[in-house]
C-alpha positions as CSV (number, residue, x, y, z in Angstrom):
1,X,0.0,0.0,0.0
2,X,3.0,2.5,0.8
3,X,5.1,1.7,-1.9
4,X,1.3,2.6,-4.3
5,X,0.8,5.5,-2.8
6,X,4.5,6.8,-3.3
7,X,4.2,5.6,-6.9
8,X,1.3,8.1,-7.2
9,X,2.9,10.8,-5.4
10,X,2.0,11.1,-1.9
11,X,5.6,11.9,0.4
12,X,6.9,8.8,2.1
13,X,6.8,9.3,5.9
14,X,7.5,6.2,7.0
15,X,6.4,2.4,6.2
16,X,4.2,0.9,9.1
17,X,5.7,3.3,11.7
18,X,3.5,7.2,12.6
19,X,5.7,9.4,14.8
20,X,3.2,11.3,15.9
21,X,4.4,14.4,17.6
22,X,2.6,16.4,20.8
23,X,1.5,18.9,18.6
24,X,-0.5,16.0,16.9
25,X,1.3,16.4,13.8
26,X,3.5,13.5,12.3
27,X,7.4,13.6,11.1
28,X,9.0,12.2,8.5
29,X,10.7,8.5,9.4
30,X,11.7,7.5,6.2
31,X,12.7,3.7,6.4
32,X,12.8,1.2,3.8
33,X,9.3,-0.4,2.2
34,X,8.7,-3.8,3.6
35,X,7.0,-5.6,0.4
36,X,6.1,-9.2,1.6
37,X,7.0,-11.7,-0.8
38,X,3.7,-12.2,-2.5
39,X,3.3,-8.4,-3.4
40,X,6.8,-8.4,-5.3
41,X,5.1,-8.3,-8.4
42,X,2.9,-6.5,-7.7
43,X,5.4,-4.0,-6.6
44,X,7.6,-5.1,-9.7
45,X,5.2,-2.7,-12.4
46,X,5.8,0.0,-10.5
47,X,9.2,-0.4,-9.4
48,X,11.2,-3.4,-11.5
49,X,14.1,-3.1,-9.5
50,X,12.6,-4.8,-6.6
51,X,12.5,-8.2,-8.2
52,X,16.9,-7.9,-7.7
53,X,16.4,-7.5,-3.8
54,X,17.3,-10.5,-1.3
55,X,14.3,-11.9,0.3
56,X,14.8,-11.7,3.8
57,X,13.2,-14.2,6.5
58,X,11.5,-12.3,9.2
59,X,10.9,-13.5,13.2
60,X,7.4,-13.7,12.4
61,X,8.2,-16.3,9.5
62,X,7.5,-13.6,6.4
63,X,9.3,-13.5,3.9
64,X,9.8,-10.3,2.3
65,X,12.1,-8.0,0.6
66,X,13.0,-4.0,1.4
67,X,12.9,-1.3,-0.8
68,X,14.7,1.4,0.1
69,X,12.7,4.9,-0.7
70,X,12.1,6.4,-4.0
71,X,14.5,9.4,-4.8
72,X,12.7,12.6,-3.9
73,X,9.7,10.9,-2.2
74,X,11.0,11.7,1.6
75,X,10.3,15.2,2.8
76,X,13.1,17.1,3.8
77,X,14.2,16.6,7.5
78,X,12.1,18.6,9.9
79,X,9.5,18.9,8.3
80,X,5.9,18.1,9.6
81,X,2.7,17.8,8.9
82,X,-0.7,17.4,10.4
83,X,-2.6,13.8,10.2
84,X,-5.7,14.7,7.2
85,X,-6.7,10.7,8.1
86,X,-6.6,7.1,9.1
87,X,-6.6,4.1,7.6
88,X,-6.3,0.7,8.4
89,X,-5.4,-1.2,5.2
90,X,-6.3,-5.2,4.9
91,X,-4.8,-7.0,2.0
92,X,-6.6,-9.9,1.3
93,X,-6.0,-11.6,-2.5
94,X,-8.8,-11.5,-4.8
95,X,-11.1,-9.5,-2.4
96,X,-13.3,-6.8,-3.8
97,X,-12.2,-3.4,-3.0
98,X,-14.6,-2.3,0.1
99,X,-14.2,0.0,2.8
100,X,-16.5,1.1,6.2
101,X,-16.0,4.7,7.8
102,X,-14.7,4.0,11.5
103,X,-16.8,5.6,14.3
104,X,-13.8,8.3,16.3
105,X,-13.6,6.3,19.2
106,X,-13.6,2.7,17.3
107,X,-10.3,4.3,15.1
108,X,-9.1,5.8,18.1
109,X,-9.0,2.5,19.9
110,X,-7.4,0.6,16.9
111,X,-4.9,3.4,16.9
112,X,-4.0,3.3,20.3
113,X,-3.6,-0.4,20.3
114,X,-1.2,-0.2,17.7
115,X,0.5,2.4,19.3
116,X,3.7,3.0,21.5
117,X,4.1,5.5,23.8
118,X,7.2,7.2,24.7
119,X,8.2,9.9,26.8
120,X,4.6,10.9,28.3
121,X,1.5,9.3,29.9
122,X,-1.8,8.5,28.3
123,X,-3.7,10.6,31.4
124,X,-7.3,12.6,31.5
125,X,-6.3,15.7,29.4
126,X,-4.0,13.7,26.7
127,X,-7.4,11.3,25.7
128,X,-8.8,14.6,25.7
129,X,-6.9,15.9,23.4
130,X,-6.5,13.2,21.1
131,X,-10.5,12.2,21.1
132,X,-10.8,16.0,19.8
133,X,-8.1,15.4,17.0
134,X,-9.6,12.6,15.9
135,X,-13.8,13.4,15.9
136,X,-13.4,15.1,12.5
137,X,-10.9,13.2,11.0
138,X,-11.9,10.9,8.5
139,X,-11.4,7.1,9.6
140,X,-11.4,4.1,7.5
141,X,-10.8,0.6,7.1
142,X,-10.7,-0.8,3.7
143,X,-10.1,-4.4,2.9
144,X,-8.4,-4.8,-1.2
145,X,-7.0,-7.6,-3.3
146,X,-5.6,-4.7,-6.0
147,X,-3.4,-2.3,-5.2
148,X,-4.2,0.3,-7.9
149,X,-8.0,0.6,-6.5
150,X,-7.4,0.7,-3.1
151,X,-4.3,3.4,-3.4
152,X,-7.1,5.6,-5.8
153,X,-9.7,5.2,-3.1
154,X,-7.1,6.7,-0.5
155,X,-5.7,9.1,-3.0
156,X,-9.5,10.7,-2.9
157,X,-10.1,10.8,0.9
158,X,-7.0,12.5,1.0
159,X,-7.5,14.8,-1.6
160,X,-10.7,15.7,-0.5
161,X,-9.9,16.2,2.8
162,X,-7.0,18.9,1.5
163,X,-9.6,20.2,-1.3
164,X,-12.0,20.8,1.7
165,X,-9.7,22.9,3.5
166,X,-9.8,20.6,6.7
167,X,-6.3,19.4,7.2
168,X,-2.7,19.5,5.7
């Protein structure tokens, strides 16, 4: 899904991995694309080159290859930008493209159970905060078996998110 929406010109942030800042916004950590073996060629149309990496053997027994980021798709270093959604991606082959709008507090609790927390608690006023961020932001889940539909269907909430003025 990252490596997709690079190819059609969204900035690479970071592959799996948010660091979301106190000020809510989120900095670039540009690591390599993990493409798991079975979405190399996929991958491959976009970028060919990816069919020459090694296949590595992860700890959770996947098997996948890294592609390191696409020249000029990394913002420059320090720069930020404020979250304009969510989504939680589910690849599944051969499924229809579909996709359900997450209530705030169902995407907030998928978030935060993904999430790691470093350097301040979760109290009172911080659940505050982050239940305010989230209430207009647009929340999804989509489940795809193609790339090139699922990356359009983003592409759009995204741009219309921007087009509407809400968020960066």
């Amino acid at each position: 899904m990252t490596t997709g929406l690079v190819h059609a010109g969204f900035d690479l942030f970071s592959d799996e991995v948010a660091l979301l800042a106190a000020d809510l916004t989120v900095s670039p950590f540009p690591t390599s694309i993990c493409v798991k073996d079975f979405g190399i060629e996929i991958i491959a149309r976009m970028y060919p080159r990816i069919r020459d990496l090694p296949i590595h053997l992860r700890p959770d027994g996947k098997r996948v290859a890294y592609l390191p980021p696409p020249p000029g798709a990394v913002p420059p270093e320090g720069h930020r930008r404020a979250v304009c959604g969510i989504v939680f991606p589910c690849y599944r082959a051969g499924a229809p493209l579909t996709s359900r709008r997450l209530p705030p507090a169902e995407a907030l609790a998928r978030l935060l159970g993904q999430c790691l927390n470093v350097g301040s608690e979760l109290d009172h006023a911080t659940i505050g905060r982050l239940v305010r961020w989230i209430e207009p932001m647009p929340c999804m889940e989509i489940e795809y078996g193609s790339l090139e539909p699922a990356c359009a269907m983003i592409g759009a909430m995204l741009h219309g998110v921007r087009d509407a003025g809400d968020r960066g």
